[in-house]
C-alpha positions as CSV (number, residue, x, y, z in Angstrom):
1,X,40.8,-20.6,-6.5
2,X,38.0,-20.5,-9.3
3,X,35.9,-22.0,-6.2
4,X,36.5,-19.5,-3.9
5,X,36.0,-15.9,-6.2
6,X,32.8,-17.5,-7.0
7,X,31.5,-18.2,-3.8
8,X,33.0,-14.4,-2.5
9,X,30.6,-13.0,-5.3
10,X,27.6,-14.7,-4.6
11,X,28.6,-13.8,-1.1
12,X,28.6,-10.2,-2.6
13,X,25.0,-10.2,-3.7
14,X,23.4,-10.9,-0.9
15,X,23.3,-7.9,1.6
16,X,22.0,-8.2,5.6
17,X,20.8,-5.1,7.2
18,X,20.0,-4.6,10.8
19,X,21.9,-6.8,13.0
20,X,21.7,-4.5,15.9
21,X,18.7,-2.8,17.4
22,X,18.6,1.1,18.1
23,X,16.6,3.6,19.8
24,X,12.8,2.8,21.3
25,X,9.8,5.5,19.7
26,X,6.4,4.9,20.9
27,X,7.1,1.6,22.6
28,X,8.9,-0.2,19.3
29,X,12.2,-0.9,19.1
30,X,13.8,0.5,15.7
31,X,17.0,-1.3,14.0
32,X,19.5,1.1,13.4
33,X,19.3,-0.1,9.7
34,X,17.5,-2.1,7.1
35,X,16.9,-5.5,6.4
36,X,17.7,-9.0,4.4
37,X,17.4,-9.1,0.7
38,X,20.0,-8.5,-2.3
39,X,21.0,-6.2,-4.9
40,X,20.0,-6.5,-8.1
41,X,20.1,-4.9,-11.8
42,X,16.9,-3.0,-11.9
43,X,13.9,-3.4,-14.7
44,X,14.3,-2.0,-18.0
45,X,11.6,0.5,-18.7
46,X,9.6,-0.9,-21.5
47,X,8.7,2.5,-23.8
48,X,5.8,0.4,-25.4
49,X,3.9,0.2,-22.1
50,X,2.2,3.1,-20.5
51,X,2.5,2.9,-16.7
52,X,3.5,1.3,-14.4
53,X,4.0,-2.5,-12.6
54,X,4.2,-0.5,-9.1
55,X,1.7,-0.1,-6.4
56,X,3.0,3.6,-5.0
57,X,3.2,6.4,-7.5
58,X,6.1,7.7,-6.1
59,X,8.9,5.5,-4.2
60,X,9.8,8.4,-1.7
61,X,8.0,8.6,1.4
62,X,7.8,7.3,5.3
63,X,8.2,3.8,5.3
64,X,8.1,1.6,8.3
65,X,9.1,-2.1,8.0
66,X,8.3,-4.2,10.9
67,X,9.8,-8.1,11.3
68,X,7.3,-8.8,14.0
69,X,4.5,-6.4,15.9
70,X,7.2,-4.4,18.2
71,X,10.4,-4.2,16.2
72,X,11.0,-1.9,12.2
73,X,13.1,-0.5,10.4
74,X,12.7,2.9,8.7
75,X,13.6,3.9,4.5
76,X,12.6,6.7,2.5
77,X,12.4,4.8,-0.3
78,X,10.3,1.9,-0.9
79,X,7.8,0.3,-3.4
80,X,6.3,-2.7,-4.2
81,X,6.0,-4.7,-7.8
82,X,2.6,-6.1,-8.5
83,X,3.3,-7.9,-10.9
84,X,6.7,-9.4,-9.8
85,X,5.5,-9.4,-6.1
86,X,8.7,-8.1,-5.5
87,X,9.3,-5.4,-2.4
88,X,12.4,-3.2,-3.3
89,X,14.0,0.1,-2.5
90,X,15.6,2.1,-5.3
91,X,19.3,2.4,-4.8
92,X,20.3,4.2,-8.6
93,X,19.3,4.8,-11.8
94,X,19.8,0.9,-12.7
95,X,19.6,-1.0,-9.3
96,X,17.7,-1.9,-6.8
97,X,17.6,-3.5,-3.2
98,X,14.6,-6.4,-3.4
99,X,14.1,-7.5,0.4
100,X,13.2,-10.8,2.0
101,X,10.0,-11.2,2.2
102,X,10.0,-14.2,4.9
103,X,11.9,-11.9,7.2
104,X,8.9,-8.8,6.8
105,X,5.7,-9.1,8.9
106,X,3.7,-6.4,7.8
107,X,4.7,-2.7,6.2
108,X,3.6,0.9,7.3
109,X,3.4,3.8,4.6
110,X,2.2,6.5,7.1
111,X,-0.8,5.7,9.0
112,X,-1.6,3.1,6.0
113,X,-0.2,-1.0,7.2
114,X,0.1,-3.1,4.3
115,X,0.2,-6.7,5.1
116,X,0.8,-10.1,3.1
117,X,-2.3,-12.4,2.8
118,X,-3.0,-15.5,1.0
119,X,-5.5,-14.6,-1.5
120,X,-6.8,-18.1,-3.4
121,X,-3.5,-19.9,-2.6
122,X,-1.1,-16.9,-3.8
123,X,0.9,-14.1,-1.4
124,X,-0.8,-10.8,-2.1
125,X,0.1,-7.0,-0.1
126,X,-2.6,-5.9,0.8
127,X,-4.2,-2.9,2.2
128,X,-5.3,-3.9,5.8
129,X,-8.8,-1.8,6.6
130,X,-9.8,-3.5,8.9
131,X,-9.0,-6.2,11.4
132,X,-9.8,-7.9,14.9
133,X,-10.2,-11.1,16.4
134,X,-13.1,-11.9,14.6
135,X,-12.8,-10.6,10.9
136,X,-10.5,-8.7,9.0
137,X,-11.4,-6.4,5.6
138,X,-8.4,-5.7,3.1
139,X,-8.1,-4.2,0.0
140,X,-6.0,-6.0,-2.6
141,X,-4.4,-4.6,-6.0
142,X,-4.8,-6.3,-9.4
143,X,-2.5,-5.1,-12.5
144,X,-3.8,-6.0,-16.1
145,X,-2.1,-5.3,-19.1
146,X,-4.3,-3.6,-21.6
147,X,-3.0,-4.6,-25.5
148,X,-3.4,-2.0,-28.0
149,X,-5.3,-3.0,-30.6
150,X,-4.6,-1.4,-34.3
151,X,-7.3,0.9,-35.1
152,X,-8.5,-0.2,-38.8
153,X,-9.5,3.4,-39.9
154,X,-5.9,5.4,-39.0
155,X,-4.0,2.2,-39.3
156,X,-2.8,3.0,-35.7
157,X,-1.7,1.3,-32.9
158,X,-1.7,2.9,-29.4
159,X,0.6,1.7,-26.9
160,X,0.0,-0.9,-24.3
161,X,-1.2,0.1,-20.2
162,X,-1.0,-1.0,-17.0
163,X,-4.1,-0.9,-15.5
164,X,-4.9,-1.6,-11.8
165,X,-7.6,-2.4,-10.3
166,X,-8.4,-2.7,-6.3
167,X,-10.3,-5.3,-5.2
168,X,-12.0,-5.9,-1.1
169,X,-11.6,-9.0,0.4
170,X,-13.2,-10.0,3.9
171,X,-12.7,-13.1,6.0
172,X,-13.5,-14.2,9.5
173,X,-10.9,-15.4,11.3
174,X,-9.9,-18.8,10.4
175,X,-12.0,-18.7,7.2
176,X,-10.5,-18.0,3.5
177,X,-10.9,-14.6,2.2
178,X,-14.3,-14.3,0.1
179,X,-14.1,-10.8,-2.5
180,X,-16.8,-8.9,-1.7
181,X,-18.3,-5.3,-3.3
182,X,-18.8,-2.5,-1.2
183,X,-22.3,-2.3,-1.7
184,X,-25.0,-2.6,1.5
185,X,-26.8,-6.2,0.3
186,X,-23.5,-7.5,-0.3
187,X,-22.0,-6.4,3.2
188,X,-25.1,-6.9,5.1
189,X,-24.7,-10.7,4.0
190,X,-21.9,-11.4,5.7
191,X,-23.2,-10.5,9.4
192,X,-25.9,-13.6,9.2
193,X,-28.6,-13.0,12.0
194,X,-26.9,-9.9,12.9
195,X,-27.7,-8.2,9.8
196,X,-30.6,-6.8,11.0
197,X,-28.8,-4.4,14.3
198,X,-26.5,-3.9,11.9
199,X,-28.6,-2.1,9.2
200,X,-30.1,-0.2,11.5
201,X,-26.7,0.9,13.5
202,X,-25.5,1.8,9.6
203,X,-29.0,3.7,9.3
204,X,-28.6,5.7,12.4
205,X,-25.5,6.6,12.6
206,X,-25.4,7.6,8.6
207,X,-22.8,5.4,7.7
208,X,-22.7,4.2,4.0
209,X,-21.7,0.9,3.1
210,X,-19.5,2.3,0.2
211,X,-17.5,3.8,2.3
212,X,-14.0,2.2,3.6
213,X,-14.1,4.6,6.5
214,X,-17.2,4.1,7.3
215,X,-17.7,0.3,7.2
216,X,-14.8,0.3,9.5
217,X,-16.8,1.7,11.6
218,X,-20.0,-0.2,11.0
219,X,-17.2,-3.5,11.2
220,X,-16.7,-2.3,14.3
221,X,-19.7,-2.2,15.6
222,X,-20.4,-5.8,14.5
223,X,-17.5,-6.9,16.2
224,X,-19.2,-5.5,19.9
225,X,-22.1,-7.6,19.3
């Protein structure tokens, strides 16, 4: 009997969304519901830290999570733990769905598609900028914990921070991912023999190289070459 309550609970804590598919918008097909993960006690808010362990400020918004390129399910409510690397939805106060992340492909937050590379051997979401046959530019997010140090003259200590930092990675396909700065020697490396049409496509078209939207473009025109 003992045997049995305990395999019902664990049965409990692990809920499946979305074993039917519903209606079709632009050509995907949308599950009528969510997906795999479980339920779980959420954090306790640690009042000596200042900030926060999550990469969205706020957990409402238009989320889009797709299992392969053609199929998603919608939520309203959705964040992701850096420093956990944990992908949940807020269900209360004190609990919270984390999902699966072997069953997610790649996430949409708006027009923004937030995808999970392997950064120096570890599984990172990331920020996709960029990304073709031939390379693909992402921007990855760091947390650091900043400890307060006791300030000898007021015999103060201020609290502890979060701080993140984002960090742009850029790979050719088949390659690692090398960090890179967005800064025009540093980018203009990376094209080899090319660098030179590139330069000059950047220098008429007056496209800076510390800008994401506009090395997209300038990535872009690389990739017609």
């Amino acid at each position: 009997m003992k045997k049995f309550v305990c395999f019902f609970l664990l049965t409990l804590s692990t809920f499946v969304f979305g074993q039917n598919f519903g209606t079709k918008e632009g050509g995907f097909q949308q599950f009528e519901s969510g997906g795999s993960g479980m339920w779980v006690k959420g954090s306790t808010i640690d009042n000596t830290i200042e900030g926060s362990s999550y990469l969205f400020e706020e957990w409402d918004g238009v989320f889009k999570i797709f299992t392969d390129e053609m199929k998603y399910y919608p939520t309203h409510n959705l964040n992701y733990n850096i420093r956990s690397k944990v992908l949940e939805s807020k269900i209360s106060k004190d609990s919270v769905f984390q999902y699966d992340l072997k069953t997610i492909s790649f996430i949409k937050r708006g027009e923004e598609k937030y995808v999970f590379y392997t950064i120096q051997e570890k599984k990172e979401l990331c920020l996709e900028l960029y990304s073709s046959n031939k390379i693909v530019f992402i921007k990855d997010f760091k947390l650091f914990l900043i400890n307060g140090t006791l300030n000898p003259l007021t015999q103060e200590k201020p609290k502890s921070r979060y701080e993140k930092k984002q960090v742009y990675f850029f790979k050719v396909i088949n390659n690692e991912f090398h960090e890179i700065y967005l800064k025009k020697k540093s980018i203009l490396k990376l094209f080899g023999d090319k660098s030179k049409l590139v330069d000059k496509y950047a220098s008429d078209s007056n496209l800076k190289f510390s800008s994401e939207k506009d090395l997209c473009e300038i990535f872009k025109y690389y990739d017609s070459l």
